[in-house]
SETORBA-334909 format. One record per residue: x, y, z of N, C-alpha, C, CB in turn; residue number from 1. Coordinates in nm, 2 decimals. Each point is the difference from the previous one (the first is absolute). Glycine has a CB too. Example, Ala and Ser with C-alpha at 12.3 -4.5 7.8 and 13.67 -1.06 7.14 Angstrom:
<rs>
R; 1.32; -0.57; 0.78; -0.09; 0.12; 0.00; 0.09; 0.12; 0.00; -0.19; -0.12; 0.12; 1
R; 0.15; 0.23; -0.19; 0.09; 0.11; 0.00; -0.08; 0.11; 0.08; 0.12; -0.06; -0.22; 2
</rs>
This chain:
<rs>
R; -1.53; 1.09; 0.39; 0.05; -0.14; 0.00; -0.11; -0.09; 0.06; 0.25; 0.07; 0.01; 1
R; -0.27; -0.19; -0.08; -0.13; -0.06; 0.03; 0.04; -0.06; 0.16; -0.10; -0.07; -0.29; 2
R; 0.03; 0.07; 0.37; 0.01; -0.03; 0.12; 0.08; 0.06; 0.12; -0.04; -0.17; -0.13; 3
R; 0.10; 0.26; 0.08; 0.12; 0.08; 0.07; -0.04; 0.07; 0.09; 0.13; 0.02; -0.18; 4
R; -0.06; -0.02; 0.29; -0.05; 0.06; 0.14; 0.11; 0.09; 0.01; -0.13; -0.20; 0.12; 5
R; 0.14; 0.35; -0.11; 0.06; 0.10; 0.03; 0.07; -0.03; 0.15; -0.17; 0.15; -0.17; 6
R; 0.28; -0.15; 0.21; 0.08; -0.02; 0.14; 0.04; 0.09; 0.05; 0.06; -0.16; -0.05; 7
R; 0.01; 0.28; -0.03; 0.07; 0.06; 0.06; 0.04; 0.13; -0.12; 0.06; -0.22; 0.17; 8
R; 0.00; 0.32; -0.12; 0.07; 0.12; -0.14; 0.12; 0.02; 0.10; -0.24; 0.18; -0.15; 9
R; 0.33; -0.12; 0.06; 0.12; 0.08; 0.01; 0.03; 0.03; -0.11; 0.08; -0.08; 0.17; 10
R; -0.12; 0.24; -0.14; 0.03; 0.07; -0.13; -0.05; -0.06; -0.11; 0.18; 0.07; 0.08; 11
R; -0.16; -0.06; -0.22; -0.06; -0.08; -0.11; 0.03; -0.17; 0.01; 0.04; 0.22; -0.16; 12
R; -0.02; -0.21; 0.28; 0.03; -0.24; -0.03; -0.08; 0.00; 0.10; 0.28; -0.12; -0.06; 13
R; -0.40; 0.01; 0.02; -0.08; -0.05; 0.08; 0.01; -0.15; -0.03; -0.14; 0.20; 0.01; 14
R; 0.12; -0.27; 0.13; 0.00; -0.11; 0.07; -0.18; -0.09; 0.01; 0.24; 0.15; 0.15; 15
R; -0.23; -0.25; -0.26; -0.17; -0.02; -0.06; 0.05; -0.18; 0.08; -0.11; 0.21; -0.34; 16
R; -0.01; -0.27; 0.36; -0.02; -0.15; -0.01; -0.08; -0.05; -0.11; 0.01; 0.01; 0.23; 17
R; 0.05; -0.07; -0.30; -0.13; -0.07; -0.12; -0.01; -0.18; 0.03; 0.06; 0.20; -0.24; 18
R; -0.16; -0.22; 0.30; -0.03; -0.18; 0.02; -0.07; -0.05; -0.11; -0.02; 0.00; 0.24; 19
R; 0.08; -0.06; -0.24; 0.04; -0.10; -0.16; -0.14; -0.15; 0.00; 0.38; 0.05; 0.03; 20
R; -0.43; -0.04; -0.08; -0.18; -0.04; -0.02; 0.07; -0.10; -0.08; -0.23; 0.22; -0.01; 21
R; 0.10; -0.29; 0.01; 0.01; -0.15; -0.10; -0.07; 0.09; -0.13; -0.04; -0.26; 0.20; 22
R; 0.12; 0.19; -0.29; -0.02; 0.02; -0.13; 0.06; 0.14; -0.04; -0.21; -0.14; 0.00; 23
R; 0.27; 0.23; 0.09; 0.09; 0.11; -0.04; 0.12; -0.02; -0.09; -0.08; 0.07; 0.21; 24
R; 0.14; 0.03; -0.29; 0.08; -0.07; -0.14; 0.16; -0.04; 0.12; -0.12; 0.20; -0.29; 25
R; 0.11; -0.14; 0.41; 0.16; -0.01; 0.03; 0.01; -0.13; 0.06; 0.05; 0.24; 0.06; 26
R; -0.17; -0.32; 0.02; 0.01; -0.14; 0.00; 0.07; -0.04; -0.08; -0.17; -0.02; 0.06; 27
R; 0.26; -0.14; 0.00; 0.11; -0.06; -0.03; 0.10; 0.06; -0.11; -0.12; -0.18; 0.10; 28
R; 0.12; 0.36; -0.11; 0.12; 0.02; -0.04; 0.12; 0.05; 0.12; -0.14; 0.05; -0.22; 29
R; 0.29; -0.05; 0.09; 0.12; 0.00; 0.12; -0.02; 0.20; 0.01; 0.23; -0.30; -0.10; 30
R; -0.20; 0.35; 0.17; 0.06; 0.14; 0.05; 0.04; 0.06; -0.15; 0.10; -0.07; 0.26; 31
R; 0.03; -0.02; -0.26; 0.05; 0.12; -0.13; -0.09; -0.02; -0.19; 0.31; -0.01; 0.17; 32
R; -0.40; -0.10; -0.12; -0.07; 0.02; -0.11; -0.13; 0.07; -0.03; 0.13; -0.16; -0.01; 33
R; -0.14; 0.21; 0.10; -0.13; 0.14; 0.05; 0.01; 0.12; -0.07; -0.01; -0.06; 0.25; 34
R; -0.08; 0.08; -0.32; -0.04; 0.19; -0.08; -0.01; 0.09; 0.11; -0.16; -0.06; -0.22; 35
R; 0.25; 0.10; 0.30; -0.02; 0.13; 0.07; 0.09; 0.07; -0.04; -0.09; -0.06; 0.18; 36
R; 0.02; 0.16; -0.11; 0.11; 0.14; -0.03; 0.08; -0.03; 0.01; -0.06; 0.16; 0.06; 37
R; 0.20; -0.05; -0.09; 0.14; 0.00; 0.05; 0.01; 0.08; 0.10; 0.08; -0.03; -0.19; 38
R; -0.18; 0.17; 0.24; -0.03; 0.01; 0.05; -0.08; -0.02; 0.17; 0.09; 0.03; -0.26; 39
R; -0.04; -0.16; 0.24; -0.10; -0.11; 0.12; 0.12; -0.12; 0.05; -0.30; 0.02; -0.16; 40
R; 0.29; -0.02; 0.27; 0.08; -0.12; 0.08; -0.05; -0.07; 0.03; 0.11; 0.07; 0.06; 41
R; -0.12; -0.18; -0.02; -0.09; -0.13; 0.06; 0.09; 0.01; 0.13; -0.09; -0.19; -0.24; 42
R; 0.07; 0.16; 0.39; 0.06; 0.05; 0.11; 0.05; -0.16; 0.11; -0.18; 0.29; -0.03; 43
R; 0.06; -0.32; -0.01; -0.05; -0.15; 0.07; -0.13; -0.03; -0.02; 0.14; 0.03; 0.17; 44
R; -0.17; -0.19; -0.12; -0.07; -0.04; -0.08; -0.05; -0.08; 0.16; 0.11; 0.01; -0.32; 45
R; -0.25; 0.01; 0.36; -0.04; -0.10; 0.12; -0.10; -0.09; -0.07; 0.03; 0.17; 0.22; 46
R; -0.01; -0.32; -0.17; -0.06; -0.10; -0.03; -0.02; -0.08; 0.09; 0.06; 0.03; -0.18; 47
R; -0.22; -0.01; 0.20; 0.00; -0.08; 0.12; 0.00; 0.06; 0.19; 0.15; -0.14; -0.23; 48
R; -0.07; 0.09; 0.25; 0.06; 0.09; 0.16; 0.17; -0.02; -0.05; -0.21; -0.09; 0.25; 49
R; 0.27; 0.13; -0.35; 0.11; 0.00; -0.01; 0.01; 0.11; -0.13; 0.04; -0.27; 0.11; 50
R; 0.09; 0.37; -0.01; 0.06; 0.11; -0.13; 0.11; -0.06; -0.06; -0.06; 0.21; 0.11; 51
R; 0.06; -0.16; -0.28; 0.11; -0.07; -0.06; 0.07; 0.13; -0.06; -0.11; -0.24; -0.05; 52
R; 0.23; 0.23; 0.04; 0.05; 0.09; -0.09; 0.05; -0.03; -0.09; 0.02; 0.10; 0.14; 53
R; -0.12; -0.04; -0.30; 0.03; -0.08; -0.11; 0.08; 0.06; -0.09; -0.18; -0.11; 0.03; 54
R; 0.20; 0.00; -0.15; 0.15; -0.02; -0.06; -0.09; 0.00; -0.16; 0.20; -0.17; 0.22; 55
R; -0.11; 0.16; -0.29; -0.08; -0.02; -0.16; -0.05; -0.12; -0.02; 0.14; 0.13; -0.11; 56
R; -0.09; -0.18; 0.18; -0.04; -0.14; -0.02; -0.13; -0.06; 0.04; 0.21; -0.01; 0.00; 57
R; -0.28; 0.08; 0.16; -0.09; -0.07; 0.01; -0.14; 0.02; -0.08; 0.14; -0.02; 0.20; 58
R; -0.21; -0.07; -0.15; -0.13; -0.02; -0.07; -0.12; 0.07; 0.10; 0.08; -0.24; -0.13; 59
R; -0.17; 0.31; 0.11; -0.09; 0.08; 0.07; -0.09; -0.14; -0.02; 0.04; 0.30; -0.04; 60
R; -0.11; -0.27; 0.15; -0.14; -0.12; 0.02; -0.09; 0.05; 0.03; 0.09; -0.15; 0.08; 61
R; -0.21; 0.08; -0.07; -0.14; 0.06; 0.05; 0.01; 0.05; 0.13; -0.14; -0.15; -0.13; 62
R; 0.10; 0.22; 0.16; -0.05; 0.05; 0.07; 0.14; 0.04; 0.13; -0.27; -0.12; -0.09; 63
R; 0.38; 0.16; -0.01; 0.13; 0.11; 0.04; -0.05; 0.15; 0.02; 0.16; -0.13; -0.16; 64
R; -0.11; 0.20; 0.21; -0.01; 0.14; 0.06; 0.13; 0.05; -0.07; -0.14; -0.05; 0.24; 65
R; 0.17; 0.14; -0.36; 0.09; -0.01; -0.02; 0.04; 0.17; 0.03; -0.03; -0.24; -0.15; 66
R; 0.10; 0.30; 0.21; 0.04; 0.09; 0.07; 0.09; 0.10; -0.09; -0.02; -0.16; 0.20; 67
R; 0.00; 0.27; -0.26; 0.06; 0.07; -0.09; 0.02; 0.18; 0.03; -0.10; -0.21; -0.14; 68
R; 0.20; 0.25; 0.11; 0.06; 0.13; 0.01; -0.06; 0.04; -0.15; 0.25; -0.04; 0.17; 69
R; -0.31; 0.20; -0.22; -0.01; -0.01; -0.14; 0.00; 0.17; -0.01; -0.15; -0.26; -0.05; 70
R; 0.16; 0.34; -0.07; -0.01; 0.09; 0.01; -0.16; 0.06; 0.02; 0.24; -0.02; -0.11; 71
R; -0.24; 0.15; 0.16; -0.18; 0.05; -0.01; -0.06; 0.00; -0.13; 0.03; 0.17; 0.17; 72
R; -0.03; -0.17; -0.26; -0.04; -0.01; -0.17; -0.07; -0.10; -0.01; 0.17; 0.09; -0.10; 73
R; -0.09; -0.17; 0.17; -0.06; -0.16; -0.04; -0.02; -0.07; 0.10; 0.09; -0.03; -0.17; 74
R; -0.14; 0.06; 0.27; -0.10; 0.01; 0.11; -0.11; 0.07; -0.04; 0.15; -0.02; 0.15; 75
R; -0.16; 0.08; -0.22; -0.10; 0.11; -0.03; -0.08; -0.04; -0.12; 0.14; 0.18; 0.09; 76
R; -0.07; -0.28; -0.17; -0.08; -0.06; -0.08; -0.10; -0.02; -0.01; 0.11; -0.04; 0.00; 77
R; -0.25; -0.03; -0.08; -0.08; -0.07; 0.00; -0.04; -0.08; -0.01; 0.01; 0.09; 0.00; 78
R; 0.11; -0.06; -0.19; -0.03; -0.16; -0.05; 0.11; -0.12; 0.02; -0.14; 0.12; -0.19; 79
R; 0.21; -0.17; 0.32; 0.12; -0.09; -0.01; -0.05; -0.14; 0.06; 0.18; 0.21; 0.03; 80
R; -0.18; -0.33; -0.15; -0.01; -0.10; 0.06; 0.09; -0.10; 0.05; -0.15; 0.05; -0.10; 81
R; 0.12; -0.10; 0.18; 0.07; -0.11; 0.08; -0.05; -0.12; -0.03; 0.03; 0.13; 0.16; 82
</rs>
């Protein structure tokens, strides 16, 4: 996953950070209108000096940290853009 920083494992579900760059495709989209896995949770979302816990609705911004549960497969990826 492009930018994705490995956090954590338990068992096959690993705990990644991906911060969200200018010009990245998830800029000003909402949550539930994001191509991820089904496979993959979005957990919370820090922006700023403030954690959010998001909903479908919100909109990811530059330079969000967006905080995700996912299976190992796709963590293991290569080719996943953000």
């Amino acid at each position: 996953m492009k930018n994705a920083v490995h956090v954590g494992t338990k068992k096959d579900m690993h705990f990644i950070k991906v911060p969200i760059r200018e010009g990245d495709a998830w800029v000003g989209q909402r949550i539930r209108d994001l191509d991820i896995s089904r496979h993959s949770i979005i957990i919370l979302i820090k922006r700023k000096n403030k954690v959010l816990i998001p909903n479908g609705s919100m909109v990811l911004k530059e330079w969000d940290h967006v905080f995700m549960y996912t299976d190992k497969y796709v963590v293991d990826a290569t080719d996943i853009e953000v």
